[in-house]
C-alpha positions as CSV (number, residue, x, y, z in Angstrom):
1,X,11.5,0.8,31.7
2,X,11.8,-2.6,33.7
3,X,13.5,-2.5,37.4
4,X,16.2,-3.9,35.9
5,X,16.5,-1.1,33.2
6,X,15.5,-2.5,30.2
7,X,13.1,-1.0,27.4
8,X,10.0,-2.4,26.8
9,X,7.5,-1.4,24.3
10,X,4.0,-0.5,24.2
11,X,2.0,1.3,21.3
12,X,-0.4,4.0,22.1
13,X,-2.4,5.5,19.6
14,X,-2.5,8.8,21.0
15,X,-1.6,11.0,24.6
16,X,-3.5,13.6,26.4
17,X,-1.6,16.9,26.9
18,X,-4.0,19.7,28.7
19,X,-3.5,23.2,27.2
20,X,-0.6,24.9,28.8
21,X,0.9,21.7,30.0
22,X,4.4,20.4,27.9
23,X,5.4,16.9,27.1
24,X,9.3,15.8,27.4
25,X,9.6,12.8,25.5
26,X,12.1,10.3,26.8
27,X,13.1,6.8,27.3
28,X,11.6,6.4,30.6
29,X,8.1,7.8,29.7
30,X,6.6,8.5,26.1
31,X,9.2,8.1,23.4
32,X,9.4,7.6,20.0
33,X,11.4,5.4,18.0
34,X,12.1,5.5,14.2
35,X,14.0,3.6,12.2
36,X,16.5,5.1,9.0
37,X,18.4,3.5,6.8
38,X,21.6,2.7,7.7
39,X,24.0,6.1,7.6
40,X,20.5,8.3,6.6
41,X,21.2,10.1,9.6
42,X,24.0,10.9,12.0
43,X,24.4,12.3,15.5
44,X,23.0,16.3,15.3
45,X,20.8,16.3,12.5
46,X,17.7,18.0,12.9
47,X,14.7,15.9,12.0
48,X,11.3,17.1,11.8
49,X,8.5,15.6,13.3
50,X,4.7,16.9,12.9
51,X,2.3,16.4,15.8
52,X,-1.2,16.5,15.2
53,X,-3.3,17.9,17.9
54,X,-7.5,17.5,18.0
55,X,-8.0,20.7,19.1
56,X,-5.3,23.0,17.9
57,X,-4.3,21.2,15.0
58,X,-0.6,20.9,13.6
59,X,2.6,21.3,14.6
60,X,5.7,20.7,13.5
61,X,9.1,20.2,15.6
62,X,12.9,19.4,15.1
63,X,14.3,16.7,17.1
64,X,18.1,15.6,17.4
65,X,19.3,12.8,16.3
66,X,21.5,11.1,19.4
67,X,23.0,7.7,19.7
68,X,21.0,5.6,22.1
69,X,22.7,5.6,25.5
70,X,24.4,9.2,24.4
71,X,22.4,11.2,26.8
72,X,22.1,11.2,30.5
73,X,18.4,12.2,31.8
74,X,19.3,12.7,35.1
């Protein structure tokens, strides 16, 4: 995020998570954003995502679908 609270973006292949450490993914730090075609999803579905980790291999998570600017991160 800019000062003035806009988005910008910047791809990254990949992000270091130590064993035992967690990694909330949000708007103002790592995020990711995925496109659908128009009325594919709507706010609440469960969308699953599969991380792949070098060491520990796969893992596969649900995510909730929320309309940008729905949810407050403070």
């Amino acid at each position: 995020m800019t000062e003035g609270n806009a988005a910008y973006d910047t791809a990254i292949d990949s992000v270091d998570i130590a064993a035992g450490d967690s990694l909330a993914m949000s708007p103002t730090g790592v995020d990711l954003t995925v496109s659908a075609a128009t009325g594919q999803w709507r706010s609440g579905d469960l969308v699953p995502f599969t991380f792949e980790f070098r060491r520990s291999g796969r893992v596969t998570v649900l995510a909730v679908v929320v309309r940008p600017g729905s949810v407050s991160l403070q």
